[in-house]
N, C-alpha and C positions, 0 to 999 in steps of 0.2 A: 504494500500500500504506500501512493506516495508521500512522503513528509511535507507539508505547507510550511517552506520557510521562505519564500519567493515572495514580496509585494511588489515589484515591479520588473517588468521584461520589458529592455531596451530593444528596439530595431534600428537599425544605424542606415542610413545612406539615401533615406526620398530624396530625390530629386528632380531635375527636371523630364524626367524618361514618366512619369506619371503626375496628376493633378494634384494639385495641395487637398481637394474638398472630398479626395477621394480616402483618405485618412479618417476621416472621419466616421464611416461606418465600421471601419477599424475598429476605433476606441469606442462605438457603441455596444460592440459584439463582445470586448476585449477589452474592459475599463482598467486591465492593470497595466496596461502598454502604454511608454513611451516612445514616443521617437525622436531618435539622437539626430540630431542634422550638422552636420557634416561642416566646419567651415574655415576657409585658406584665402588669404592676398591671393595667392598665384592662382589659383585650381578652382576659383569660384567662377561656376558655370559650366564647367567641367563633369564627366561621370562622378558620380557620388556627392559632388560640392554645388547645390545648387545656385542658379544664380542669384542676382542681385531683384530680379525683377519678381523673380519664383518667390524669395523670401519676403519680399514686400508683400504679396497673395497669399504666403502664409499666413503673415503676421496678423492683415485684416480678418481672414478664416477662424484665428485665435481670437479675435476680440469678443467674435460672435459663440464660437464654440467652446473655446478654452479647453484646448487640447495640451495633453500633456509635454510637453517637449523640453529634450534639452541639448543645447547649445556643443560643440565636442570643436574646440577650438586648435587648428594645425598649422607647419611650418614659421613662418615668418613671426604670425602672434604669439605663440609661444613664447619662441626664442628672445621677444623683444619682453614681452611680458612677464618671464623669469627675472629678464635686469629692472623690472620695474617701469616699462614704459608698456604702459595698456592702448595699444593702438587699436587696437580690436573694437576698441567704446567708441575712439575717435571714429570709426570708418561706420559703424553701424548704426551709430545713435538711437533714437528710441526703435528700434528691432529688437534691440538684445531684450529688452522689458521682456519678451513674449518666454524666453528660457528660465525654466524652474531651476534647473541645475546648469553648471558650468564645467564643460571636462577639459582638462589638459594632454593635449594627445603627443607622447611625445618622439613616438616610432622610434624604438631605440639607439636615441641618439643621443649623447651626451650635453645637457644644455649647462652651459655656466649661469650664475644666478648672482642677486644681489638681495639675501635674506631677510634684513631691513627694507627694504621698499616692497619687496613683493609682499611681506606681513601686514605693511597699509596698505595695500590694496585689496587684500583677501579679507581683512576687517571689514571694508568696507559693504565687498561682494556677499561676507555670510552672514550681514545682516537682515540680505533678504533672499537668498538662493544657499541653494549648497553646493559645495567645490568638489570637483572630482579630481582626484590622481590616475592617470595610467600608471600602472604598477609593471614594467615589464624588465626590474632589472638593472635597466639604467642612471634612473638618477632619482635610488633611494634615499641620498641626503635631503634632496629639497622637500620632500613630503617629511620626513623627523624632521624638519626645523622650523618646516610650518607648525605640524602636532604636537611636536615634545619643546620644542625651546619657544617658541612664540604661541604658545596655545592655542590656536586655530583649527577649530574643526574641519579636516578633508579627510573624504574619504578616499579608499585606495580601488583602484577599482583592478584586477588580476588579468594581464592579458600575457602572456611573456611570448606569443606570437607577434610582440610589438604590433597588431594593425596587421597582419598579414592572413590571419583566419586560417593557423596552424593550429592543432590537437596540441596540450602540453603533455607531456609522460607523464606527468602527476602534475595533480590541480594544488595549490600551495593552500595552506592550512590559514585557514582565518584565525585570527586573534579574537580581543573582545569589540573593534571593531563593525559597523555597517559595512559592507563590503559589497563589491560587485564581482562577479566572473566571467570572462571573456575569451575566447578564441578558438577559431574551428569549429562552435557550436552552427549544429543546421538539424533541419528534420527529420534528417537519416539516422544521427547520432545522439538526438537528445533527451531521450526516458536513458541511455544508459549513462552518458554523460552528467545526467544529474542524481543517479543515483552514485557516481564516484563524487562529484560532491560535497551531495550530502551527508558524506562517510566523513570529510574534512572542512564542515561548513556547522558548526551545530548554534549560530544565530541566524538572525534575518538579511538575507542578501536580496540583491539582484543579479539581473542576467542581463547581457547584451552581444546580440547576433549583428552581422554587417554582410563579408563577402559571402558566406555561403544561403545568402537571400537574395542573392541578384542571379541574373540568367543575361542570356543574348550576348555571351561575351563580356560578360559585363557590364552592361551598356541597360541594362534592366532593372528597378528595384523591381521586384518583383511579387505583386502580392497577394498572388495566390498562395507562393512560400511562404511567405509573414502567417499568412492566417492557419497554415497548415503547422508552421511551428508554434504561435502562439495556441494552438489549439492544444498542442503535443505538453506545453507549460502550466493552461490552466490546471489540470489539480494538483500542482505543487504548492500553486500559488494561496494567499490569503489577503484581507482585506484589512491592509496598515498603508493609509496614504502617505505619498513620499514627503510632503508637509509636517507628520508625524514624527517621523524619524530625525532625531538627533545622536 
C-alpha cells in the first residue's frame, strides 16, 4: 500500500509547444500539481524556457485561476544572483508575483557566491515564497550558509542528474528537512521509484519530473504524460498545501 508523504508533484518544462489555459484542467483533475516553469536570459523562448510573450498569458491565466506555479530560475540569473545581483527581478518585474516558490537551478556547475548579499536577498524573497536549492552535489556550501550560518529557510531539493533526467543509484536520504526529489522520474518508473524513496524519505516531500515528460524530440511538453504520471503519484500523495509547509 502506498505511503502518502507527497503534497506536491512538480512538472517542469510548459512551454511554448502547448497553451498556458491548457494547464488548467490539469490542476482541476490534479490539485496537488505544480508546475515548474523553466527560466534563462539566453534560452527564453527556447524548448522548455518559454517565452516572454507565453509568460505574460501565463501570468494573466494566474490572476484569474491561481495556479500553482513555480519559478526554476537558470544560467546567467543564477550565476549573477549567487554574487548578489538579482537581475532576474530587474528583467521580469511584476511576473515573478505569479511564482509560489523560487528554485535555483544550478546544472552542476560550480557557482562562486557572495554569502552576505545573497542572505539579503533570500530574507527578502522568504518572506513571501519559498527558496528552493538544486541539490546535485555541486555547491553544497551555498545552501549550509544560507541554512546553518544565516538562518534562512531553503529547501534542498535532490537531483544529482544535475537537470539531465538521469536515475541516481540510490536516492540520498532526507534529513529532518522538507525536501524534494528529482531525476529520471517518468511513468515507466514511478510506483517503483517511489517506493525506493520512500524507504529513504520518512517526512513530507515533493516530486519533480521535466525531460522524461516531453516527447517529439523534445520539442513537446507533453501532457498526456503529465496526467499519466500525475495519475501514477496521486495515492502517494496527501493534502498539506505548499503555503503550509515551513
Amino acid at each position: 500500500m502506498a505511503r502518502r508523504f507527497i503534497n506536491a508533484v512538480t512538472v517542469t518544462g510548459a512551454d511554448d509547444s502547448i497553451r498556458p489555459e491548457e494547464l488548467v484542467s490539469i490542476e482541476a483533475d490534479f490539485p496537488f500539481v505544480e508546475f515548474g516553469i523553466l527560466l534563462s536570459k539566453k534560452q527564453q523562448g527556447s524548448k522548455r524556457f518559454p517565452s516572454r510573450q507565453w509568460l505574460e498569458e501565463l501570468y494573466t491565466l494566474w490572476r484569474q485561476e491561481k495556479l500553482t506555479l513555480s519559478g526554476h530560475i537558470c544560467g546567467k540569473w543564477v550565476r549573477e544572483l549567487c554574487l548578489g545581483n538579482p537581475d532576474f527581478f530587474h528583467e521580469f518585474g511584476y511576473i515573478e508575483t505569479m511564482f509560489q516558490r523560487l528554485q535555483l537551478n544550478f546544472h552542476a556547475e560550480h557557482h562562486p557566491f557572495d554569502a552576505e548579499r545573497l542572505s539579503k536577498i533570500f530574507r527578502q524573497w522568504s518572506a513571501c515564497r519559498s527558496i528552493i536549492f538544486q541539490m546535485d552535489g555541486t555547491n553544497p556550501k551555498i545552501f549550509h550558509s544560507m541554512y546553518g550560518r544565516w538562518n534562512i529557510y531553503v529547501f534542498p531539493l535532490y537531483d544529482l542528474s544535475g537537470g539531465a533526467g538521469l536515475l541516481p543509484d540510490k536516492w540520498p536520504k532526507q534529513t529532518n528537512i522538507y525536501s524534494g526529489y528529482a531525476g529520471g522520474l517518468s511513468p515507466r518508473n514511478l510506483e517503483k521509484q517511489l517506493e525506493k524513496i520512500s524507504a529513504v524519505a520518512p517526512g513530507l516531500i515533493w516530486i519533480d519530473a521535466e525531460t522524461l515528460l516531453r516527447s517529439k524530440k523534445d520539442r513537446l511538453f507533453d501532457l498526456e504524460k503529465v496526467r499519466q504520471f500525475l495519475k501514477i503519484a496521486k495515492p502517494w500523495t496527501l493534502n498539506i498545501p505548499l503555503d503550509n509547509v515551513k
